[in-house]
N, C-alpha and C positions, 0 to 999 in steps of 0.2 A: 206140679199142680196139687198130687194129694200132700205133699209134704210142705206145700208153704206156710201150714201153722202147727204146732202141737196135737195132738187128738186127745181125744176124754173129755170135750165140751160138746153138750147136746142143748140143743134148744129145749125150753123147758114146755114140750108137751105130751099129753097122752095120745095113746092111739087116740086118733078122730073119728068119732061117727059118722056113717051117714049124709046122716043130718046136718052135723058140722061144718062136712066137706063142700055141700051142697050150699050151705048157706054163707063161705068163704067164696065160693065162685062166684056167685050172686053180687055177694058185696064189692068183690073186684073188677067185677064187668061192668058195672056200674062207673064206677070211680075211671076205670080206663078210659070206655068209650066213650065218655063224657070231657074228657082231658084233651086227647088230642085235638077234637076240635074248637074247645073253648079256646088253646093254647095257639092255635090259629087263629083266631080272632083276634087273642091280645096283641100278637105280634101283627096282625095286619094295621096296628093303632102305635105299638110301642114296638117297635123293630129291635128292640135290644133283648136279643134269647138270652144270653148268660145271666143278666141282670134279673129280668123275669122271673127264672129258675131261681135265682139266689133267694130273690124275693118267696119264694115258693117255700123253699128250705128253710129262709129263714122264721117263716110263720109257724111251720112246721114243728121246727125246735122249739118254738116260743112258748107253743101249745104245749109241748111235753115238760116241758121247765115249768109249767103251772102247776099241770100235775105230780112233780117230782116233788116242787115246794111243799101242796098244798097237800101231798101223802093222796090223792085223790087213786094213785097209779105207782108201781113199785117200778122203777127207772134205773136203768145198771149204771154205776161207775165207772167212769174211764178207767182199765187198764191195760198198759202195753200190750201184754200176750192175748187179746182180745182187738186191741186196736188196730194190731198187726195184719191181719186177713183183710179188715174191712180197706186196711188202703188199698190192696192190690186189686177188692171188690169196689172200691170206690173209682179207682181209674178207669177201670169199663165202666162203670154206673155214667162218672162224668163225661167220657168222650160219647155213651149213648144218649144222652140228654141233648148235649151239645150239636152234635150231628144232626140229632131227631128235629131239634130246635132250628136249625140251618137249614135242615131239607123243608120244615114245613115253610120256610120264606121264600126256599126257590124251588119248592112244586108245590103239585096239587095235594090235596089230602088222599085221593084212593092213589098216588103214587106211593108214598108214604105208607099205605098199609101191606099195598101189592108186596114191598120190602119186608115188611112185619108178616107177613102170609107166610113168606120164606123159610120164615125162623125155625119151626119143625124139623124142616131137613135136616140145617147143620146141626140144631141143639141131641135129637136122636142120633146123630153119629157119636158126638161129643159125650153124650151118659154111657153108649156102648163103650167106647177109647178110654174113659176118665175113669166112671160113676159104673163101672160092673153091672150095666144093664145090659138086657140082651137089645139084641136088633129087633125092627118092625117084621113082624109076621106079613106074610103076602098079602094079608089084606091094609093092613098098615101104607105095606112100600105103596099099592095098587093109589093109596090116597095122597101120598108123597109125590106121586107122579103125576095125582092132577095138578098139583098146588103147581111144580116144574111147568105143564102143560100150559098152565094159566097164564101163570108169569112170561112165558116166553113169547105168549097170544099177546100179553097186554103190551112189553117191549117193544113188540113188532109192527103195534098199530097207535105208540106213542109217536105222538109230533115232538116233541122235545128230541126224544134219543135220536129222530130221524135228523134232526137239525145240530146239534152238537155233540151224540152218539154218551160213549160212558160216561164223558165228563157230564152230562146234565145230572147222572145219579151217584155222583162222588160223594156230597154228605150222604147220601140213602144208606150209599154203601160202607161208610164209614159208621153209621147209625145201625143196620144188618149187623155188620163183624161185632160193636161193642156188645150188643144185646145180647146176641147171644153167648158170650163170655160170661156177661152179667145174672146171665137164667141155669148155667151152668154152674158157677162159683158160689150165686146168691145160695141156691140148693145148697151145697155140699158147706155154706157157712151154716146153715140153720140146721144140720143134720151136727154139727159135730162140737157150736159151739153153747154153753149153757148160759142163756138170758132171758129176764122176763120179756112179757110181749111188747113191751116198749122198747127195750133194749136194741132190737136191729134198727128202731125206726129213729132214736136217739142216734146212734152211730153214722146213720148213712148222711142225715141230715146237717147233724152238723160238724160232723168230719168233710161234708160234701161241699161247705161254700166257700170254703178257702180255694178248691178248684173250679167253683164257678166265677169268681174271682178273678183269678189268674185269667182262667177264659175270656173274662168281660177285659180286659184291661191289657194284656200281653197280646192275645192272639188274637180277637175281634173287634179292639180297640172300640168299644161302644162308648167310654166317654167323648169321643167326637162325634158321636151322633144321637147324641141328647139332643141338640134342637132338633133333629128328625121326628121325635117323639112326640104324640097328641096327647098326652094331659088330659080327657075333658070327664065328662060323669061319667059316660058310658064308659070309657077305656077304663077308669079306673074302679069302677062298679065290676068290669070283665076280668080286668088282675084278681081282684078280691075275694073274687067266685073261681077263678082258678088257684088261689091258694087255702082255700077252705078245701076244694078239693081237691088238693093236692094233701091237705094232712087226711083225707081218707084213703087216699091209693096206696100212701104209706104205709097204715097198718092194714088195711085192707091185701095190701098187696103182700107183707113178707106174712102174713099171717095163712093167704092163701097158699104162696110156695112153703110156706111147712107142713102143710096137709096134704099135700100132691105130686109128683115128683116133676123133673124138669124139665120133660117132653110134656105132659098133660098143661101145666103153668104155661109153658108159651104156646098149646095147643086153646086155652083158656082166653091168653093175650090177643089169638087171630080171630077167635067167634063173635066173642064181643063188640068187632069193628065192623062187624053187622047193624048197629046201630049208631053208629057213625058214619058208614057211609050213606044209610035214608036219610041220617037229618041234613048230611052234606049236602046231597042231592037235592032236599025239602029247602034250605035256606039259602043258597045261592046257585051261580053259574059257573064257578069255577070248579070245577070237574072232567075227568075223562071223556072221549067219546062214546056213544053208545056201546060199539064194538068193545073200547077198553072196557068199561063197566063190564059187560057181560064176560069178559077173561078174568074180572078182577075177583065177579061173584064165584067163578070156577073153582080161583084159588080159598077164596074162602070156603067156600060149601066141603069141598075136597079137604 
């Protein structure tokens, strides 16, 4: 892990203020909590996750290749001893998109975050083992343990898990194990390699859709379910809007993990689905039972 790339590249920024730090969380909570459920929506119109996301990337990069042209933003060049890390970060980046993408088609949304709730745990063992952090202090574990408590509340009063047991939360959990590989490595890329702020968000994007890709076409087979797909204003008004903001989560997002380390980023990732789960709750019916909501708020609040 720590030797999969060379060392002596740092991301190029200064200590962060304050102020900085504060105003990189903000802009990430934003951009997050507003993604997952917009990305719900699109796929409840266009069923096709891989594509979606490609879609998403590929805007993404589009944007940054304006500003590379147009000198607007200084954008790193591809080189190997650079490209090298981000495949092995792009392989969790992609199987967690993927996953994420899958589980929101076959659950609910506060299923989906209950998993995202999770992420603290393993990612805090993972900086102790890897990333030379210490362990959570007792009041730390005391909140690790509600998030455990919660989760196990919400499991237990899921209709789904009662009716098909672990197989109902296989993408969940295939989505859980990437991320957090991906909150652990994204860190330890932005701690060690040197590039402007564009630079991670160029790399991930479009190093990332030739595995979305593969995805759409080898393993999800979505070009046969293109006539599944609805076309109309609205869906494609909701793509649009989910990749507009998808190029802010981007820099939004490696920008925050390089001000914060990789327990507080995915402690950042589970708050913000505080306001995803009211709007879930505000604009439709498919959601948990009351009982699961109130395990789900545990794990968040915890």
């Amino acid at each position: 892990f720590r030797e999969s790339f060379p060392t002596g590249w740092r991301m190029d920024y200064s200590v962060p203020s304050p102020h900085q730090v504060a105003v990189a969380i903000v802009a990430y909570s934003l951009c997050s909590s507003s993604m997952l459920l917009v990305n719900k929506l699109v796929l409840s119109f266009i069923p096709l996750p891989s594509l979606v996301t490609f879609a998403q990337l590929y805007v993404t990069a589009t944007f940054i290749s304006i500003l590379k042209i147009t000198g607007v933003s200084k954008v790193d060049d591809f080189e190997w001893d650079k490209v090298k890390p981000y495949l092995l970060y792009l392989l969790g980046f992609s199987l967690g998109v993927f996953g994420n993408m899958k589980a929101l088609e076959s659950s609910n949304v506060d299923t989906v975050i209950m998993f995202r709730s999770c992420t603290p745990i393993i990612v805090a063992v993972l900086e102790w083992a890897f990333m030379n952090r210490a362990l959570p202090n007792r009041q730390s574990l005391l909140a690790l343990l509600g998030i455990l408590l919660g989760a196990a509340g919400y499991v237990s009063v899921d209709d789904s898990f009662h009716v098909q047991g672990w197989h109902a939360y296989s993408w969940c959990l295939l989505y859980l194990g990437a991320l957090c590989f991906e909150m652990c490595f994204g860190k330890h890329i932005v701690s060690s390699v040197t590039m402007h702020v564009s630079g991670p968000v160029w790399y991930t994007n479009v190093l990332g859709m030739p595995f979305m890709l593969f995805f759409a076409f080898f393993v999800n087979n979505e070009h046969t379910k293109l006539p599944q797909a609805h076309f109309t204003v609205s869906s494609t008004g909701l793509l649009i809007v989910s990749c507009i903001i998808g190029v802010g989560i981007s820099y939004s997002g490696w920008h925050c993990r390089s001000v914060v380390t990789a327990t507080t980023y995915t402690v950042v990732g589970v708050m913000n689905k505080i306001l995803t789960l009211v709007a879930n709750i505000l604009l439709w019916d498919q959601h948990s039972s009351p009982q699961g909501l109130a395990f789900l708020c545990l794990c968040i609040a915890s």
